[in-house]
N, C-alpha and C positions, 0 to 999 in steps of 0.2 A: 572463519569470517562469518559474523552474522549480521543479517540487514533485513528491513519491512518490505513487504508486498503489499500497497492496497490496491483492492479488486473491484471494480464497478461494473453496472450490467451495461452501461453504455459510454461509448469514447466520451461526447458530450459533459459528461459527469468528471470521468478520469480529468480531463482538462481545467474544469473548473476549481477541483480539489485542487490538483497541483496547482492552480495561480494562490488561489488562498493558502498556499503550506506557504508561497514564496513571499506572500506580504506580510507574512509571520515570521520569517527568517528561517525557514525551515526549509532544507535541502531536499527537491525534489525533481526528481529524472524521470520522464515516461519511457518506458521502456514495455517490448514485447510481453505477454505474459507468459507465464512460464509452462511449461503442460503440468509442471505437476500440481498448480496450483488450477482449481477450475474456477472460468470464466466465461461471461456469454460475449464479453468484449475482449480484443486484440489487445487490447495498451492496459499496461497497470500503473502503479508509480511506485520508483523504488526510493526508499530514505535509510537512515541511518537509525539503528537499534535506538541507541540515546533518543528519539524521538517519538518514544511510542508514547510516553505520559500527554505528550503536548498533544500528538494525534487524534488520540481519543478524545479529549478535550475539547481538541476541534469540531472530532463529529460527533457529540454529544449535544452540543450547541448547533450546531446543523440539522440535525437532525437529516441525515440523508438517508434517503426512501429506498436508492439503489446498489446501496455497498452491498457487497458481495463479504465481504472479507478486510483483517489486518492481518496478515501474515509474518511470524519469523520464520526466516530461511537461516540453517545454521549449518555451514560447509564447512569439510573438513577432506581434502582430497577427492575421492568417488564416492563419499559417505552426504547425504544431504537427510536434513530432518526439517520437519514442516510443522508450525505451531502455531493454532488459530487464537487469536488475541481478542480479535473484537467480530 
């Protein structure tokens, strides 16, 4: 299974990103963040692999001040690997 992590330094942020992935049509869940991924906030948002062109895109054009990170998460049993994107 592989899916994205984006990480922001504040909830505030995280929330904002996820409304703008949803009026884009873009599948996004806040959810916990992960320890293995570092964060100075609780909540990340998780989307789908197939979304990472459109993401960057997004925060390209945003220009956001407080991203932390786009992360792949790429699982395979107890095996997990961690791939910084943006």
């Amino acid at each position: 299974m592989k899916y994205l992590i984006i990480s922001f330094k504040s909830r505030n942020s995280v929330m904002r990103f996820a409304n703008i992935m949803r009026k884009n049509n873009l599948f996004a869940s806040i959810i916990n963040t992960p320890k293995s991924v570092y964060s100075s906030c609780g909540l990340s948002i998780r989307t789908e692999f197939r979304n990472l062109h459109s993401i960057t895109s997004l925060l390209q054009n945003l220009d956001c001040q407080d991203l932390i990170g786009v992360y792949a998460i790429t699982r395979k049993g107890l095996y997990e690997k961690i791939e910084k994107f943006y």
